[in-house]
N, C-alpha and C positions, 0 to 999 in steps of 0.2 A: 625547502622540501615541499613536495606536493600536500596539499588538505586532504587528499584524499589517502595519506599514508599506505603506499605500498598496493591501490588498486591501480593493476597495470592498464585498463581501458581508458581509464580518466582519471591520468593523472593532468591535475592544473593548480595553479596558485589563487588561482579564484573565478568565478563565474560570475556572471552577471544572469538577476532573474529572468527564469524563465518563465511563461505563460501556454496553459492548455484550455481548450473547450472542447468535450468530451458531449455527444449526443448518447441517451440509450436507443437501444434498439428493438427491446424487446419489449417496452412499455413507453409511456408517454417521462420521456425525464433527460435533465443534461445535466453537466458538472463543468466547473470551472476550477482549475489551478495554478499557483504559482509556485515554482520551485524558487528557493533562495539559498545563498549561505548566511551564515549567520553564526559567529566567533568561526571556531574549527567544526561547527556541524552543518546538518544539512535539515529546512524546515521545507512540507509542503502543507501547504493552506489553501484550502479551498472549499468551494460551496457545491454541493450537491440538494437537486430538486426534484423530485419525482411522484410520480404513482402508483405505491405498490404495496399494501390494495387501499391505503390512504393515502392523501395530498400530506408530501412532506418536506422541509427545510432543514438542513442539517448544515451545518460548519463545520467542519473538521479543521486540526491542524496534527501533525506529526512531525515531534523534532526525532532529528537521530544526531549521532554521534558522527566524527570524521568516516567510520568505517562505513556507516549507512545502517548501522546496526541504531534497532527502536530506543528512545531513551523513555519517550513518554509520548502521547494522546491526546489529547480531548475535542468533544464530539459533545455539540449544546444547537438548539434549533426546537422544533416539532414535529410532531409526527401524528396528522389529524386534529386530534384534539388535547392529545399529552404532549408534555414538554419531554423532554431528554437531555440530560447533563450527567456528560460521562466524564473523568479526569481517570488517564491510566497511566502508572509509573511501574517502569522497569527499576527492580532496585537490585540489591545483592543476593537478596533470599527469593527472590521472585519478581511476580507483576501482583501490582493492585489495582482495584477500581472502587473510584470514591471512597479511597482508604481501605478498604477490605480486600484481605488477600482474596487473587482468581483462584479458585481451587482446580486442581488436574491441570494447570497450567505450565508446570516445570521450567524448564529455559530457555521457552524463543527467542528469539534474536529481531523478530520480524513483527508488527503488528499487520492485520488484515482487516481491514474498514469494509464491511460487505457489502457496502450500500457506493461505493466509489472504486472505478479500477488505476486508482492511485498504486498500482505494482512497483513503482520504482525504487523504495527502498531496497525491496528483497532482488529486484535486477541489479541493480549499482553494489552490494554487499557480497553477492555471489559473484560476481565480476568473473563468469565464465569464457575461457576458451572458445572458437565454433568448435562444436563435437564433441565439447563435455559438458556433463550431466551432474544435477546434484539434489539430494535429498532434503529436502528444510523441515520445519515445522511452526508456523506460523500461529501467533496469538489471535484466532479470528472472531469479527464481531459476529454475531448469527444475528441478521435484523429479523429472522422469522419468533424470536423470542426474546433478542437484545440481551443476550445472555455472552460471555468471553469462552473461547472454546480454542482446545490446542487442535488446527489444522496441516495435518498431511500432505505436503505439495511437493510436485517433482518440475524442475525446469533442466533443458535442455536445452543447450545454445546451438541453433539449425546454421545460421548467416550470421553475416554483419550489425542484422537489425530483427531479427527472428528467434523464439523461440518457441519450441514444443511448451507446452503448460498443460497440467496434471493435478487434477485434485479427485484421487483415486475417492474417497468418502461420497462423492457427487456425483462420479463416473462424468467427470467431465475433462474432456481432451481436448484441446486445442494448440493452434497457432499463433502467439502474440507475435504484431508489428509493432518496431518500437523506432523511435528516430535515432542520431548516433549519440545523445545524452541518455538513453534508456528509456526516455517515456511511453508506456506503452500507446499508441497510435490506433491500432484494429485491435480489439477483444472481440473475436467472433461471437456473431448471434448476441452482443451483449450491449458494446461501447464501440462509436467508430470518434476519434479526433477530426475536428473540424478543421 
């Protein structure tokens, strides 16, 4: 049986890792990724660098489950002159961070690292049709306060490798490219793959 249980895009018995490098665009910053598997889930780890409006290093990693759905987070590095160590678990009653329930967080399925366009999760999970369209709501980090915040996002599968992307709260629309693994590729005006 496929690892991916029942996603009809990608179904496979295993992958071998992947690797991204990710320019920003709209500030001086780049990210690096590796997609893996790992037992029946799926981890992306990577290194995000940037400046905005301080010099900062962050690591992330994001394990998820076979469906692509979030299991947990963390998110350790600097940012200027503070450190930052975040550990986030998806449990049964919720999400925490550093052990403390997120509050107004409810039951995403998806976490959202603001400071990386690490999308793949919620592309591989949603595993859309071209032409259909679906509502999420995603655990998002706000790096303007590093606060956990439940985000409203709409995708739309346009192509083969294309989707509409909607984060009505921001009034931001766009078009992600993405390769035929899902990684997203072009984030207008934000992130281009190298």
């Amino acid at each position: 049986p496929s690892l991916a249980q029942g996603n009809r895009r990608y179904r496979m018995t295993h992958h071998a890792p992947m690797t991204v490098w990710w320019d920003r665009l709209d500030i001086s910053g780049t990210d690096v990724c590796r997609i893996t598997q790992e037992g029946n889930g799926w981890v992306l780890d990577g290194t995000a660098i940037f400046a905005d409006p301080e010099t900062s290093c962050l690591r992330y990693r994001i394990d998820c489950a076979p469906d692509w759905s979030t299991t947990q987070a963390t998110v350790s590095g600097w940012v200027g002159g503070g450190d930052k160590h975040l550990r986030v678990i998806r449990g049964p009653d919720g999400w925490t961070c550093n052990g403390v329930p997120v509050a107004k967080a409810g039951g995403p399925l998806d976490i959202d690292l603001g400071f990386t366009p690490s999308n793949t999760n919620a592309i591989r999970r949603l595993d859309l049709r071209i032409g259909d369209s679906a509502e999420t709501t995603a655990l998002w980090l706000d790096t303007d306060d590093w606060n956990l915040k439940p985000l409203h996002q709409i995708y739309t599968r346009t192509g083969p490798n294309s989707y509409d992307y909607a984060s009505p709260v921001h009034n931001y629309l766009a078009t992600l490219i993405t390769n035929d693994f899902g990684v997203v590729l072009t984030y207008p005006d934000l992130w281009q793959a190298r």
